[in-house]
PDBQT receptor file of N, H, CA, C and O in Angstrom, charges set to zero:
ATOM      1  N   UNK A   1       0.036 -26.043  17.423  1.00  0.00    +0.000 N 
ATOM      2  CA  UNK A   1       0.540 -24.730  17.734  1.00  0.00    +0.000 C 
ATOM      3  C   UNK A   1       0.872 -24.010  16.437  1.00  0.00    +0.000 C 
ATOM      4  O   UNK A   1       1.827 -24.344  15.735  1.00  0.00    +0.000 OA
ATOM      5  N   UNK A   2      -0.034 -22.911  16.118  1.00  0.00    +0.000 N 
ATOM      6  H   UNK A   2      -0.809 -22.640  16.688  1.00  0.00    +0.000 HD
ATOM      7  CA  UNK A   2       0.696 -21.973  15.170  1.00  0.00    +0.000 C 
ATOM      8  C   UNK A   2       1.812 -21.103  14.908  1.00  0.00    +0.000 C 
ATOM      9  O   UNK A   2       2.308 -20.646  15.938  1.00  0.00    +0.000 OA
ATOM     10  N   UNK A   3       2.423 -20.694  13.691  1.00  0.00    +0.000 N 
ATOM     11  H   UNK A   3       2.020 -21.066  12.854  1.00  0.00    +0.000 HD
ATOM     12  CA  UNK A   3       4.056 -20.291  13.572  1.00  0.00    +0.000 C 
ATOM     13  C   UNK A   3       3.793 -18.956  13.966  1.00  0.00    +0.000 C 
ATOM     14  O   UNK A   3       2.611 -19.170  13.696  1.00  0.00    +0.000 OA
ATOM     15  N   UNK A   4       3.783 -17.721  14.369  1.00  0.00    +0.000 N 
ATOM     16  H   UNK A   4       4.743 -17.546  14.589  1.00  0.00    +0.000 HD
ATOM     17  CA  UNK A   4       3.405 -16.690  14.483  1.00  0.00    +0.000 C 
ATOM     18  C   UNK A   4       4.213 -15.892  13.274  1.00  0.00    +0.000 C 
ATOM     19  O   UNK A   4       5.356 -16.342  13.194  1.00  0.00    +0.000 OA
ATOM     20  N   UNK A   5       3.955 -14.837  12.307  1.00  0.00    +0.000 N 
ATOM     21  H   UNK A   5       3.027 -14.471  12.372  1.00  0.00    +0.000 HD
ATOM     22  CA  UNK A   5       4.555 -14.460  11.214  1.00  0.00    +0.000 C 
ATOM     23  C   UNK A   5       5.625 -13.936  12.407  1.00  0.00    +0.000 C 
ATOM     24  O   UNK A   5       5.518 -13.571  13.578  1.00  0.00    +0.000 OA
ATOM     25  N   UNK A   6       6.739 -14.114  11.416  1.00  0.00    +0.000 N 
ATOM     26  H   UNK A   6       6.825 -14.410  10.465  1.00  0.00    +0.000 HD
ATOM     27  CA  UNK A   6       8.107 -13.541  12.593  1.00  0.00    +0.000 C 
ATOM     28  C   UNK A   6       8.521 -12.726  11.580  1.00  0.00    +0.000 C 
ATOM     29  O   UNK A   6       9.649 -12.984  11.159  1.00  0.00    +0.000 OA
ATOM     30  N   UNK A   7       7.816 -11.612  10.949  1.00  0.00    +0.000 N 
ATOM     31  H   UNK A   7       6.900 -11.402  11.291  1.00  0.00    +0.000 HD
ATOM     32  CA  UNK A   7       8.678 -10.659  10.231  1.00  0.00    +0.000 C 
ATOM     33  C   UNK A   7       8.749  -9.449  10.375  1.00  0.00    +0.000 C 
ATOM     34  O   UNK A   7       7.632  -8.935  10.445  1.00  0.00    +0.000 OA
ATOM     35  N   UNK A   8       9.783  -8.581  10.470  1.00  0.00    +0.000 N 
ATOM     36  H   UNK A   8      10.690  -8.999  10.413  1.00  0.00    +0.000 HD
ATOM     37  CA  UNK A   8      10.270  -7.640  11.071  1.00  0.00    +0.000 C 
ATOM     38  C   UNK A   8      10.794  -6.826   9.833  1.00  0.00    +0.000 C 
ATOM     39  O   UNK A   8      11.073  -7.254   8.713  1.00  0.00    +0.000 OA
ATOM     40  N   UNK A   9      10.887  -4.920  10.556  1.00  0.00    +0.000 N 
ATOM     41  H   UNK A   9      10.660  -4.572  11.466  1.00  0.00    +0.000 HD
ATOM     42  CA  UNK A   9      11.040  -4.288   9.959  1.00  0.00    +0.000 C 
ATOM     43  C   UNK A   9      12.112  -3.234   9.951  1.00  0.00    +0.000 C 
ATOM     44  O   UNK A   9      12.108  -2.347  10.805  1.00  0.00    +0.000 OA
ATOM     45  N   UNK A  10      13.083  -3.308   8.961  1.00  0.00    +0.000 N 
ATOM     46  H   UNK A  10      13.087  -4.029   8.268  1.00  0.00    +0.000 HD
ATOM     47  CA  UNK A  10      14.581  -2.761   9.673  1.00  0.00    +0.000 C 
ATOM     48  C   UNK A  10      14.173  -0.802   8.679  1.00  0.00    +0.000 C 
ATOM     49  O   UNK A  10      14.009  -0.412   7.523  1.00  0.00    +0.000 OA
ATOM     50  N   UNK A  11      14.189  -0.363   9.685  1.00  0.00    +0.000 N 
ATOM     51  H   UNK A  11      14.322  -0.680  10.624  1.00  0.00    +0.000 HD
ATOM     52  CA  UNK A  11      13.710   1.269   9.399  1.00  0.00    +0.000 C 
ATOM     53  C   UNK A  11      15.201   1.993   9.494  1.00  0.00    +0.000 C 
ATOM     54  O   UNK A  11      15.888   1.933  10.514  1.00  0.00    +0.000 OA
ATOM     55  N   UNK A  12      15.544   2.587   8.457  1.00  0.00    +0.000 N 
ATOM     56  H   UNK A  12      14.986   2.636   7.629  1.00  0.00    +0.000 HD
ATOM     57  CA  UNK A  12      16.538   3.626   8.427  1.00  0.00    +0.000 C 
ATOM     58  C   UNK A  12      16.071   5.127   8.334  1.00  0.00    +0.000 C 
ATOM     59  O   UNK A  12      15.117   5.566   7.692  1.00  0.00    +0.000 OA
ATOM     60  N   UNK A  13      17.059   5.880   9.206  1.00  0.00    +0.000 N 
ATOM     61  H   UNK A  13      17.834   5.523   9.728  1.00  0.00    +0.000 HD
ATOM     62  CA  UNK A  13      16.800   7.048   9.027  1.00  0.00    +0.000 C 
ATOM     63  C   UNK A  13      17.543   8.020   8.202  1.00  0.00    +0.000 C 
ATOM     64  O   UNK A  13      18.523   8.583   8.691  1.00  0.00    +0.000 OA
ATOM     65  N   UNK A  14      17.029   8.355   6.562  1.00  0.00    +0.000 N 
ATOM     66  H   UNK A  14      16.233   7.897   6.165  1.00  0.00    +0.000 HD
ATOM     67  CA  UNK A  14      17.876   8.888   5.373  1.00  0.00    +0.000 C 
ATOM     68  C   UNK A  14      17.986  10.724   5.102  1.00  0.00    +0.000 C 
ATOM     69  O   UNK A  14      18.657  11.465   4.384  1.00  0.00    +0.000 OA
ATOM     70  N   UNK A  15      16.718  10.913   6.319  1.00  0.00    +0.000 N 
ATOM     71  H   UNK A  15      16.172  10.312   6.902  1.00  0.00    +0.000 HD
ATOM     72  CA  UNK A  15      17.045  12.537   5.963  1.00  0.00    +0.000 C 
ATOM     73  C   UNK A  15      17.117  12.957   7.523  1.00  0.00    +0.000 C 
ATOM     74  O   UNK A  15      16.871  12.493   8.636  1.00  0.00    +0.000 OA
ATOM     75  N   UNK A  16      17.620  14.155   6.891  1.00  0.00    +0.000 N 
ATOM     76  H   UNK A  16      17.820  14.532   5.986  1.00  0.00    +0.000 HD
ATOM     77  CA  UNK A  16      17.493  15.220   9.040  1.00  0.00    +0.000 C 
ATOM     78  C   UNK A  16      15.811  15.786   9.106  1.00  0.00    +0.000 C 
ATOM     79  O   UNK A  16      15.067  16.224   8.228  1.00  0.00    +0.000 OA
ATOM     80  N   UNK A  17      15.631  15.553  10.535  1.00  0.00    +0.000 N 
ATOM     81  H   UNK A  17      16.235  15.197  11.248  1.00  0.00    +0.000 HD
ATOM     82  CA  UNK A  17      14.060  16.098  10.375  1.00  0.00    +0.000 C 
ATOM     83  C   UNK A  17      14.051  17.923  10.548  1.00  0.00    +0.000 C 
ATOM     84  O   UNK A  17      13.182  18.768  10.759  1.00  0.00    +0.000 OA
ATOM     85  N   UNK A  18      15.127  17.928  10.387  1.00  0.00    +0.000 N 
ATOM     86  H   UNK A  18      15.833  17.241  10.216  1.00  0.00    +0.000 HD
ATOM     87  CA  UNK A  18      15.658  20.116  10.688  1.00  0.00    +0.000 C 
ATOM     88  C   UNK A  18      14.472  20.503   9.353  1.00  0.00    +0.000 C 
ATOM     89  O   UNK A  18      14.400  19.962   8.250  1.00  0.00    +0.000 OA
ATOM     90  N   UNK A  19      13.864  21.304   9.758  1.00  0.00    +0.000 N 
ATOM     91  H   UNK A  19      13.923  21.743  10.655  1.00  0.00    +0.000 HD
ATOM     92  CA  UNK A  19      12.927  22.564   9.211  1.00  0.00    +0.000 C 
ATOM     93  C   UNK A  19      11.257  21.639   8.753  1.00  0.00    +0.000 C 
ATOM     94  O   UNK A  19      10.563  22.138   7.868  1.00  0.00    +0.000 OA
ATOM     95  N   UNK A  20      10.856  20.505   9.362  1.00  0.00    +0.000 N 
ATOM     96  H   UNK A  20      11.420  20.100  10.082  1.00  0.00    +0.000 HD
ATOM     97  CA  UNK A  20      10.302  19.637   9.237  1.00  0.00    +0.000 C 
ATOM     98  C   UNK A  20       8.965  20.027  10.783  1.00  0.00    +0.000 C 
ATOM     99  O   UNK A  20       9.407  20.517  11.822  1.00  0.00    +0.000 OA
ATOM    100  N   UNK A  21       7.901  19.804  10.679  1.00  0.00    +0.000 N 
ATOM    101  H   UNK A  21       7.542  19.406   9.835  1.00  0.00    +0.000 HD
ATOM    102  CA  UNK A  21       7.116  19.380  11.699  1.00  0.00    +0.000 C 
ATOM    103  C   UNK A  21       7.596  19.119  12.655  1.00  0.00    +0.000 C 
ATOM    104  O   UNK A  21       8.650  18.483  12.663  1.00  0.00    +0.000 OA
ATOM    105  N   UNK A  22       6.866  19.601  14.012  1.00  0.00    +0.000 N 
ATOM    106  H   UNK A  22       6.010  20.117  14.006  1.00  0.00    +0.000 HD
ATOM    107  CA  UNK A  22       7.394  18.617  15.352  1.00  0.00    +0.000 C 
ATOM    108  C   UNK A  22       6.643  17.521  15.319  1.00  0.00    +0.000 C 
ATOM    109  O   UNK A  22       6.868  16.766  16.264  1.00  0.00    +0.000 OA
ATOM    110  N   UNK A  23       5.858  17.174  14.592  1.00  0.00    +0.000 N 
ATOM    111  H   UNK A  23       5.676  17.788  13.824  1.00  0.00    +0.000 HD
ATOM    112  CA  UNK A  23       4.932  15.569  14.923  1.00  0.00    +0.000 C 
ATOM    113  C   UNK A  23       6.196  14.544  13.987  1.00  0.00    +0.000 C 
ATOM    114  O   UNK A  23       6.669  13.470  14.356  1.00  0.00    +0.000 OA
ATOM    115  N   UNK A  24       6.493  15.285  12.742  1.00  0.00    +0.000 N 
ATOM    116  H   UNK A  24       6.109  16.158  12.442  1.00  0.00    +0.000 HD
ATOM    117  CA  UNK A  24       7.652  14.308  12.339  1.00  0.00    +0.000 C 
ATOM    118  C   UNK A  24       8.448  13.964  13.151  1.00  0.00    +0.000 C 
ATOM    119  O   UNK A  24       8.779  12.786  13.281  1.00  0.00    +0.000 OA
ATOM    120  N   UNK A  25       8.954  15.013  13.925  1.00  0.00    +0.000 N 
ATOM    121  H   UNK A  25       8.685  15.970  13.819  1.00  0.00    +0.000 HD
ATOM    122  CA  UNK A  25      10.602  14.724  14.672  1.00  0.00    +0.000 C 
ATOM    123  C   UNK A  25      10.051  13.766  15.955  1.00  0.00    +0.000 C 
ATOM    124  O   UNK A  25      10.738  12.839  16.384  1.00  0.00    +0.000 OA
ATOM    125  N   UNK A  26       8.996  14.038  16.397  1.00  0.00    +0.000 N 
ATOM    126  H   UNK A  26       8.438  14.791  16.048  1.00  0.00    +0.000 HD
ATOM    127  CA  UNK A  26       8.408  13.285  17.509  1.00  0.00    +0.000 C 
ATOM    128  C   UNK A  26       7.997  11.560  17.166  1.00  0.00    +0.000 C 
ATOM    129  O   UNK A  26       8.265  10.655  17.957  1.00  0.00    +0.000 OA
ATOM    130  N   UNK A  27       7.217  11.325  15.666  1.00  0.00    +0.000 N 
ATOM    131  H   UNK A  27       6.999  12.060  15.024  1.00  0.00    +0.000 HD
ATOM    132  CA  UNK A  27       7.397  10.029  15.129  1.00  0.00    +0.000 C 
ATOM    133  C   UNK A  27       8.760   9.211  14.604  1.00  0.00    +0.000 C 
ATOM    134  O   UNK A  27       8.920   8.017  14.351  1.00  0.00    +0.000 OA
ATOM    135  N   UNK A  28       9.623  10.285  14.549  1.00  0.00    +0.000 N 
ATOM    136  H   UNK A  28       9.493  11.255  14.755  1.00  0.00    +0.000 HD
ATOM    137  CA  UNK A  28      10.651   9.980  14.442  1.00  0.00    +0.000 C 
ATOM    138  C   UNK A  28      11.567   9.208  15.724  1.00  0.00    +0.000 C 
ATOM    139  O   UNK A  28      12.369   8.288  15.561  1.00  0.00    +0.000 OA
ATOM    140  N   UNK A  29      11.245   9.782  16.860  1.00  0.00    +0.000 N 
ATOM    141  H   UNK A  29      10.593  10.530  16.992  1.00  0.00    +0.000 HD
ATOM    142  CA  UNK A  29      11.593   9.633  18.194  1.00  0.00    +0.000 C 
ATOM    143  C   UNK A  29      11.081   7.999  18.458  1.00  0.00    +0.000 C 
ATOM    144  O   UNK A  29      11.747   7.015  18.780  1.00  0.00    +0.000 OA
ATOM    145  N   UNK A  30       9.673   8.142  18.194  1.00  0.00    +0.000 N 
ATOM    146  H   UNK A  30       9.132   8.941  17.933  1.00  0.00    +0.000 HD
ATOM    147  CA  UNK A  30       8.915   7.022  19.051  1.00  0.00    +0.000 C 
ATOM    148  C   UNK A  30       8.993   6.035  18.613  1.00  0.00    +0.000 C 
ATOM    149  O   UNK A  30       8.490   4.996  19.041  1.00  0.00    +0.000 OA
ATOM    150  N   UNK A  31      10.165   6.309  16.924  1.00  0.00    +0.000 N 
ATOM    151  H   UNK A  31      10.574   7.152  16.576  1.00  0.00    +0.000 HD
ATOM    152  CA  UNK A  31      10.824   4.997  16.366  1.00  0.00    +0.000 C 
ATOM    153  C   UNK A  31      11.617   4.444  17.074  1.00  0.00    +0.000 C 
ATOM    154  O   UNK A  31      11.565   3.214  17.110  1.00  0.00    +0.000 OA
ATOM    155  N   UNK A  32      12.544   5.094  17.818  1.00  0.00    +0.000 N 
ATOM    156  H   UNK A  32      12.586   6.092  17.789  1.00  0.00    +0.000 HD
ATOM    157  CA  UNK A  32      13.577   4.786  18.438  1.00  0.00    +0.000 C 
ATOM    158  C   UNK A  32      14.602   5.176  17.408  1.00  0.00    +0.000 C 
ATOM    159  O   UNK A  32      15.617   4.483  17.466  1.00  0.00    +0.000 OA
ATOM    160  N   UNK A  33      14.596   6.469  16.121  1.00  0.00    +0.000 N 
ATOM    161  H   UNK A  33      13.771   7.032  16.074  1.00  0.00    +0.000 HD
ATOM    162  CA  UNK A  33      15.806   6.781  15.354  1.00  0.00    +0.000 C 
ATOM    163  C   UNK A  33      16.278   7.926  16.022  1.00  0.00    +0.000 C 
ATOM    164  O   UNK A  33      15.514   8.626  16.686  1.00  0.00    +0.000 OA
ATOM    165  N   UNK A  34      17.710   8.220  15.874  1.00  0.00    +0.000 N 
ATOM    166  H   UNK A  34      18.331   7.652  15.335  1.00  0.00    +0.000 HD
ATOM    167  CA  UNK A  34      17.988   9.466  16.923  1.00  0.00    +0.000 C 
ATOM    168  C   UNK A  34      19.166  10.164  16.101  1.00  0.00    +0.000 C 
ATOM    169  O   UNK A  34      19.861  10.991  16.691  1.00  0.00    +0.000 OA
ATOM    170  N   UNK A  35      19.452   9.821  14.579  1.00  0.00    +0.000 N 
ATOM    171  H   UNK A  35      18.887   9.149  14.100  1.00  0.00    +0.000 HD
ATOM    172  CA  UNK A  35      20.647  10.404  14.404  1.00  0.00    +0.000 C 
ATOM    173  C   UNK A  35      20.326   9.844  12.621  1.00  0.00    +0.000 C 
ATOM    174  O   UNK A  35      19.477   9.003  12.327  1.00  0.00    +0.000 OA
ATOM    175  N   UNK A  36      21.270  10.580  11.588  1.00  0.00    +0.000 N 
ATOM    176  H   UNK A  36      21.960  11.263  11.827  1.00  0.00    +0.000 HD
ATOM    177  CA  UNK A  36      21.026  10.003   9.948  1.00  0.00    +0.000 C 
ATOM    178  C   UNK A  36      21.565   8.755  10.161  1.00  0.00    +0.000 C 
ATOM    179  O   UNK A  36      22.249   8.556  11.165  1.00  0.00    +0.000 OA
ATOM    180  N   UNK A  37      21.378   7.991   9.453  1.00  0.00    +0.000 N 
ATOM    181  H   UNK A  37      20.822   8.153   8.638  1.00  0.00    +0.000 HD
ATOM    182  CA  UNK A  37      22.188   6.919   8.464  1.00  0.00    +0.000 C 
ATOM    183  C   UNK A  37      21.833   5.713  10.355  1.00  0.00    +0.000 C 
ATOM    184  O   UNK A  37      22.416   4.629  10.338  1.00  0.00    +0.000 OA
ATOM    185  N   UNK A  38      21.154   5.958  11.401  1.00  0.00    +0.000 N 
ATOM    186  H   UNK A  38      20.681   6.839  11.415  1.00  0.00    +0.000 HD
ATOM    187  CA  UNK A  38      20.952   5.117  12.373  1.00  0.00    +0.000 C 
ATOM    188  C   UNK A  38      19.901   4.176  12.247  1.00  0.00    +0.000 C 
ATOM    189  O   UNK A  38      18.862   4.726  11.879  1.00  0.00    +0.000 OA
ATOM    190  N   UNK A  39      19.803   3.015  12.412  1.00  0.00    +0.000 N 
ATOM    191  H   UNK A  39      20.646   2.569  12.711  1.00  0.00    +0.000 HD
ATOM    192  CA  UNK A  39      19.323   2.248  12.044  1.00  0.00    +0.000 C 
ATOM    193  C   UNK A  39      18.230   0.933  13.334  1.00  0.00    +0.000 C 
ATOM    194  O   UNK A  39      18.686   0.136  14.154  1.00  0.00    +0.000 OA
ATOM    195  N   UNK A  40      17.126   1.160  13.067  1.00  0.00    +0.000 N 
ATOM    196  H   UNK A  40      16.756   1.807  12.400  1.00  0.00    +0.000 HD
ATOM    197  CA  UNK A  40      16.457   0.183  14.041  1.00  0.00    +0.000 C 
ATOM    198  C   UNK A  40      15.443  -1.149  13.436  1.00  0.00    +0.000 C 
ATOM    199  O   UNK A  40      14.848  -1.122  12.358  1.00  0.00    +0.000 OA
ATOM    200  N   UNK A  41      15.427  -2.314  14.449  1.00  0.00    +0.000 N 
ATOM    201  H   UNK A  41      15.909  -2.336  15.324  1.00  0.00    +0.000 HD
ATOM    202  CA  UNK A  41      14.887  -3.237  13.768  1.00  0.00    +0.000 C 
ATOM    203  C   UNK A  41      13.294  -3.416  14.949  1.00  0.00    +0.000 C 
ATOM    204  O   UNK A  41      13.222  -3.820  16.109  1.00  0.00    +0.000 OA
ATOM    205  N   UNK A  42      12.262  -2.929  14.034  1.00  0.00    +0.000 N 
ATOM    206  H   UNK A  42      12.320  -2.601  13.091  1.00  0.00    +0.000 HD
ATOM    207  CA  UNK A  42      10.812  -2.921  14.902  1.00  0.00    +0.000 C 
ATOM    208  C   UNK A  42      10.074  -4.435  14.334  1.00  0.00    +0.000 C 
ATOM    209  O   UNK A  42      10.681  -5.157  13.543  1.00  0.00    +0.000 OA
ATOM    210  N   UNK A  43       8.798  -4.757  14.818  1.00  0.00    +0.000 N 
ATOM    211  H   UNK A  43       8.305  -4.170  15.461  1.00  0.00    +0.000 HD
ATOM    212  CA  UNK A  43       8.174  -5.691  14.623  1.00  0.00    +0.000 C 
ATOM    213  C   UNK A  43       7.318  -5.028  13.114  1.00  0.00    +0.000 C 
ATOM    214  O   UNK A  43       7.385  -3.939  12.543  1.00  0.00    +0.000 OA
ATOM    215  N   UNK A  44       6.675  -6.061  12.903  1.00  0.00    +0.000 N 
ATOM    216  H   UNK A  44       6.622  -6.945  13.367  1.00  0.00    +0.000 HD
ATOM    217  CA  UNK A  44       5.807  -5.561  12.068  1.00  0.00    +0.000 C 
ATOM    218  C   UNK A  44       4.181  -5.469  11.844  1.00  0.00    +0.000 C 
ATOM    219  O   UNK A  44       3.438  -6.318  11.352  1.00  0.00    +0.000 OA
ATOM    220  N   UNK A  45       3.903  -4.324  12.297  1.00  0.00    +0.000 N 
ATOM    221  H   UNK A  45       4.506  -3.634  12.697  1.00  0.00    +0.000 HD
ATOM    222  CA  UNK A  45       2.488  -4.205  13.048  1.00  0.00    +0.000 C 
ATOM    223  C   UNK A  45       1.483  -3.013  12.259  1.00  0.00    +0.000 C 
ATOM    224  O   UNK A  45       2.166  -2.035  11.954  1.00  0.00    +0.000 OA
ATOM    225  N   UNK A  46       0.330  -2.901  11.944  1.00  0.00    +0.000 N 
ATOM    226  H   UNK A  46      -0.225  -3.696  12.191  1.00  0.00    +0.000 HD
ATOM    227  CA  UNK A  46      -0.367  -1.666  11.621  1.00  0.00    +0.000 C 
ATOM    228  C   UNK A  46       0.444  -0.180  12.216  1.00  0.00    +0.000 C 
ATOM    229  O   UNK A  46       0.920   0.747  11.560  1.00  0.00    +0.000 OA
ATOM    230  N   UNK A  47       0.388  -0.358  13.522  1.00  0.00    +0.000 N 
ATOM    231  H   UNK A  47       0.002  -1.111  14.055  1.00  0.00    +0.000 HD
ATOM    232  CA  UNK A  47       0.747   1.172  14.160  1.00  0.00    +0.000 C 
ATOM    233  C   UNK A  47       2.538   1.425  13.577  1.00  0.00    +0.000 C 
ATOM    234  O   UNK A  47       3.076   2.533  13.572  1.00  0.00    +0.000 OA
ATOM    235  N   UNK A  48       3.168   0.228  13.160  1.00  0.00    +0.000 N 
ATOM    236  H   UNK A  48       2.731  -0.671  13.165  1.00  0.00    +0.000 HD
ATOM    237  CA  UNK A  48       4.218   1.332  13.185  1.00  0.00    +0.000 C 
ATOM    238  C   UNK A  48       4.324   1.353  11.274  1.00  0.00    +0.000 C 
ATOM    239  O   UNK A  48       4.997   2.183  10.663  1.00  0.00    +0.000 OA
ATOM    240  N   UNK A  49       3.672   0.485  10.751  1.00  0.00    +0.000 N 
ATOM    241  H   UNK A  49       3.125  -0.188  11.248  1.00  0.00    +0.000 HD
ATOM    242  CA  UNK A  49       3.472   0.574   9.139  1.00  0.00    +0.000 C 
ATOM    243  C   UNK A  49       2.962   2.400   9.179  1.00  0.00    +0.000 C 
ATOM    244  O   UNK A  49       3.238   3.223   8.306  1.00  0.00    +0.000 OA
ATOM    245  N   UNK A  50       2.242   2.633  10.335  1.00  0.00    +0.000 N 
ATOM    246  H   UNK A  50       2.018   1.965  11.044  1.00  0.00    +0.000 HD
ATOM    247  CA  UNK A  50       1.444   3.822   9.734  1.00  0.00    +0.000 C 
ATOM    248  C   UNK A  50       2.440   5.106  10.094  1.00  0.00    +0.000 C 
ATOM    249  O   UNK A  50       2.254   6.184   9.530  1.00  0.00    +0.000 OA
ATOM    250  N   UNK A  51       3.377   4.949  10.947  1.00  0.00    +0.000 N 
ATOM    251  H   UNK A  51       3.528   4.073  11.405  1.00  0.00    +0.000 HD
ATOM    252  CA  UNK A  51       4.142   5.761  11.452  1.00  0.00    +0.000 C 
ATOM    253  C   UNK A  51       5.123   5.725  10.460  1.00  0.00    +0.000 C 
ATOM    254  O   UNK A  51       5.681   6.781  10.159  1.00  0.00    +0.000 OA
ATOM    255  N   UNK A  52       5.391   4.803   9.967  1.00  0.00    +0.000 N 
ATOM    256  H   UNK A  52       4.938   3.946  10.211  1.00  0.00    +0.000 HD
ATOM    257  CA  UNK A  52       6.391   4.672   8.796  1.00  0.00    +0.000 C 
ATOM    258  C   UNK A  52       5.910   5.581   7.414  1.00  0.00    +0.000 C 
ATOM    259  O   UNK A  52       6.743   6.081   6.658  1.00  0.00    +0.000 OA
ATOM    260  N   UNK A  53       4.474   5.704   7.222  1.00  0.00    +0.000 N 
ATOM    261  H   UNK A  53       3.798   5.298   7.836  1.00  0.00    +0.000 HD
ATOM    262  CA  UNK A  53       3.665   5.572   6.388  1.00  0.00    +0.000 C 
ATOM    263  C   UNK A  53       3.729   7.815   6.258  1.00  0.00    +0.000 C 
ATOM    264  O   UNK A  53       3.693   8.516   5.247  1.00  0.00    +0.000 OA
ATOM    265  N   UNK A  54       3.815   8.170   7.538  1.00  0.00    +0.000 N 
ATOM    266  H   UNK A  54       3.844   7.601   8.360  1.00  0.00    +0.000 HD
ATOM    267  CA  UNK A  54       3.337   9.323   7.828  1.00  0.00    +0.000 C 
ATOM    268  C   UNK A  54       4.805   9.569   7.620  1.00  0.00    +0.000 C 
ATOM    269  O   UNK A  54       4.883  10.510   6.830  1.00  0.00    +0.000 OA
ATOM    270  N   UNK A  55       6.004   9.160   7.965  1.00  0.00    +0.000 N 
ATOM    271  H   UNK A  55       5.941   8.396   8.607  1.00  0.00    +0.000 HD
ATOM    272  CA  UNK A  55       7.404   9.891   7.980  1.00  0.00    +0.000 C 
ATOM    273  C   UNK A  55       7.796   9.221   6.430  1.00  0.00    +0.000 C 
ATOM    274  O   UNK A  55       9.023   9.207   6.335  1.00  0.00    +0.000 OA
ATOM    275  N   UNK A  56       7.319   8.817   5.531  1.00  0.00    +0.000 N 
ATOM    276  H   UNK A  56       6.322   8.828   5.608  1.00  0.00    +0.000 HD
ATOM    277  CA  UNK A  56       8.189   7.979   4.368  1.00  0.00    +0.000 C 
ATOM    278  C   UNK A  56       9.342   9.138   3.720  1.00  0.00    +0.000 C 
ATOM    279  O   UNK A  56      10.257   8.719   3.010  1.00  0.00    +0.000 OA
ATOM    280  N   UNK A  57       9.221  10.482   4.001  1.00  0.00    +0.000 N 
ATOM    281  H   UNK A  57       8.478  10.822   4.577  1.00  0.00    +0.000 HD
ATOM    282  CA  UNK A  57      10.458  11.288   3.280  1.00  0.00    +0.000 C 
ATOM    283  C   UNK A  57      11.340  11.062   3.802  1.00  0.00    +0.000 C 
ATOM    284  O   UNK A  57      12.433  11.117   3.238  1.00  0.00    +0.000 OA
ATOM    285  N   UNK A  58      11.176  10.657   5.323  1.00  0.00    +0.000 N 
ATOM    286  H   UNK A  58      10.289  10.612   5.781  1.00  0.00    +0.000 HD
ATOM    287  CA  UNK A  58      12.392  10.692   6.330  1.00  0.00    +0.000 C 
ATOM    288  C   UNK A  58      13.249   9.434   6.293  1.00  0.00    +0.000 C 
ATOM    289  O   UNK A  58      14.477   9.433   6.387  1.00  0.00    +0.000 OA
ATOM    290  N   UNK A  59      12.374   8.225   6.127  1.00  0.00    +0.000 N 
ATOM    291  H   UNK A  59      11.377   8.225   6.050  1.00  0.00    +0.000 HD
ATOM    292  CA  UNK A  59      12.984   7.223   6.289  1.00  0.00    +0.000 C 
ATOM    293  C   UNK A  59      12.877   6.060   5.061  1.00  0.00    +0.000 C 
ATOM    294  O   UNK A  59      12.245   6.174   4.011  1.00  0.00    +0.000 OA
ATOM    295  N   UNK A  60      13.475   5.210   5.396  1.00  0.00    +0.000 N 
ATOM    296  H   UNK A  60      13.989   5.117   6.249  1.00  0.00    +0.000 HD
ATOM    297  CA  UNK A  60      13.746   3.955   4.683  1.00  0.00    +0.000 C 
ATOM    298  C   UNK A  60      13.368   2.791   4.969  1.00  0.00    +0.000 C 
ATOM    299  O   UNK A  60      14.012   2.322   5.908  1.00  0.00    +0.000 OA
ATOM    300  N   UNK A  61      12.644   2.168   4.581  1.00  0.00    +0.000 N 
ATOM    301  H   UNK A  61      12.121   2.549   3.819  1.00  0.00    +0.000 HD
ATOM    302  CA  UNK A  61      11.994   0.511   5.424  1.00  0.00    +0.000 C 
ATOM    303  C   UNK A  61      12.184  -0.575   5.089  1.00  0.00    +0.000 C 
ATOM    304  O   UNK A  61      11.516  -0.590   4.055  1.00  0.00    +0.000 OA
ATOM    305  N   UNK A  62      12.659  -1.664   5.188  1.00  0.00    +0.000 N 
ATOM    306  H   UNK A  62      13.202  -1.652   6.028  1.00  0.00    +0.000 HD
ATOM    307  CA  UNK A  62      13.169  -2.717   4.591  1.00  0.00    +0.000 C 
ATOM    308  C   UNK A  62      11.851  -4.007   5.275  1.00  0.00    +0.000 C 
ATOM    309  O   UNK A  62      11.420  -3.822   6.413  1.00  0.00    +0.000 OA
ATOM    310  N   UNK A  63      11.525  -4.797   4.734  1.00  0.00    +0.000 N 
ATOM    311  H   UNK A  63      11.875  -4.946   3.809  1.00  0.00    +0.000 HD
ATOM    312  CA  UNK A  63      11.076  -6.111   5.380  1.00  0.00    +0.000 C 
ATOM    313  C   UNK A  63      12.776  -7.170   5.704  1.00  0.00    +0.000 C 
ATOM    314  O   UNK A  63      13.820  -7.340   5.073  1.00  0.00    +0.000 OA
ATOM    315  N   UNK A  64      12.231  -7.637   6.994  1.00  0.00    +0.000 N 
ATOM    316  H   UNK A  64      11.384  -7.500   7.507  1.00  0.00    +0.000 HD
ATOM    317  CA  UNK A  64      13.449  -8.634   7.283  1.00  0.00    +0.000 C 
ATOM    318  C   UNK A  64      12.527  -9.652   8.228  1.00  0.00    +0.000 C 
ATOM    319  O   UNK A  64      11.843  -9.561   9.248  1.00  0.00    +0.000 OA
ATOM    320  N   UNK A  65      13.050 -11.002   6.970  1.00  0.00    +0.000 N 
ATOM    321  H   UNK A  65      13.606 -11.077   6.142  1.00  0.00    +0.000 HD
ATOM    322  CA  UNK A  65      12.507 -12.481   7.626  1.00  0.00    +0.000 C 
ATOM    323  C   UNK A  65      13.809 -12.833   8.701  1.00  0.00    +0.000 C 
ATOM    324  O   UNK A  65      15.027 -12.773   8.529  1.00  0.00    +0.000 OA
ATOM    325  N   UNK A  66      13.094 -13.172   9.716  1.00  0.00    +0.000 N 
ATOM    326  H   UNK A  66      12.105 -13.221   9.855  1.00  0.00    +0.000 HD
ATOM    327  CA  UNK A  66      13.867 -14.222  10.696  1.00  0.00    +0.000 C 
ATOM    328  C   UNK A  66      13.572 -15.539  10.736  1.00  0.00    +0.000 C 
ATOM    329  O   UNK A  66      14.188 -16.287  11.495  1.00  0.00    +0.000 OA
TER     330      UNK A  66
C-alpha cells in the first residue's frame, strides 16, 4: 500500500479584494477566505496551486506537512 503525499496548504488572506476584479473576489470565495488576516487549510492539488497562482497579491501560501 502506498503513503499518499499528505501535504497541505495553509492559504492566508493579506489584502482586501475592494477595487479589485470580480473573478478575484469570486477566487477568493471558492477558497473558502471571507475576511483579512482569515485563514484556511486546502489540500494540495494543481487547481487550487492555480487559483492561488491567479490571486498571489491577495494572498499568502504556506506548505504544511502532516
Amino acid at each position: 500500500m502506498s503513503i499518499k503525499n499528505c501535504t497541505k496548504l495553509k492559504i492566508t488572506q493579506i489584502k482586501s479584494p475592494i477595487g479589485y476584479r470580480q473573478k478575484a473576489k469570486k477566487t477568493l470565495e471558492a477558497l473558502g477566505l471571507k475576511r483579512m488576516h482569515h485563514t484556511v487549510i486546502q489540500s494540495d492539488n494543481p487547481a487550487i496551486r492555480g487559483m492561488i497562482k491567479s490571486i498571489s497579491h491577495l494572498v499568502k501560501a504556506e506548505e504544511v506537512r502532516k
